[in-house]
N, C-alpha and C positions, 0 to 999 in steps of 0.2 A: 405024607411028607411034603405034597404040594401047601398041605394049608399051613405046616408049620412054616415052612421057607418064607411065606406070602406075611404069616403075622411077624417073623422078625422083621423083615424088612420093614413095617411099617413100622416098628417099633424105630428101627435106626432110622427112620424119616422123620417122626416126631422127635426124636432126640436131638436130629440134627438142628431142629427149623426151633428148637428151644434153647438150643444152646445158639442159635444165630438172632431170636427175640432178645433173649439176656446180653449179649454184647451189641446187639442196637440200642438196648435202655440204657447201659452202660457208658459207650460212647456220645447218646443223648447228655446223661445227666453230666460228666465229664462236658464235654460243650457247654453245657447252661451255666454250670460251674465258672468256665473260663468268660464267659460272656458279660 
């Protein structure tokens, strides 16, 4: 039970930290865009 709890959560850590990559690119290329 322990290892299953430990791999979601890493799962919901990389999802977060990819979905927070995708809207730094985002708001990058939006910027360059305006610039």
């Amino acid at each position: 039970v322990v290892a299953q709890a430990s791999a979601a959560a890493t799962v919901e850590v990389t999802r977060s930290i990819r979905c927070r990559n995708s809207e730094m690119m985002m708001m990058e290329s939006l910027t360059l865009r305006f610039l």
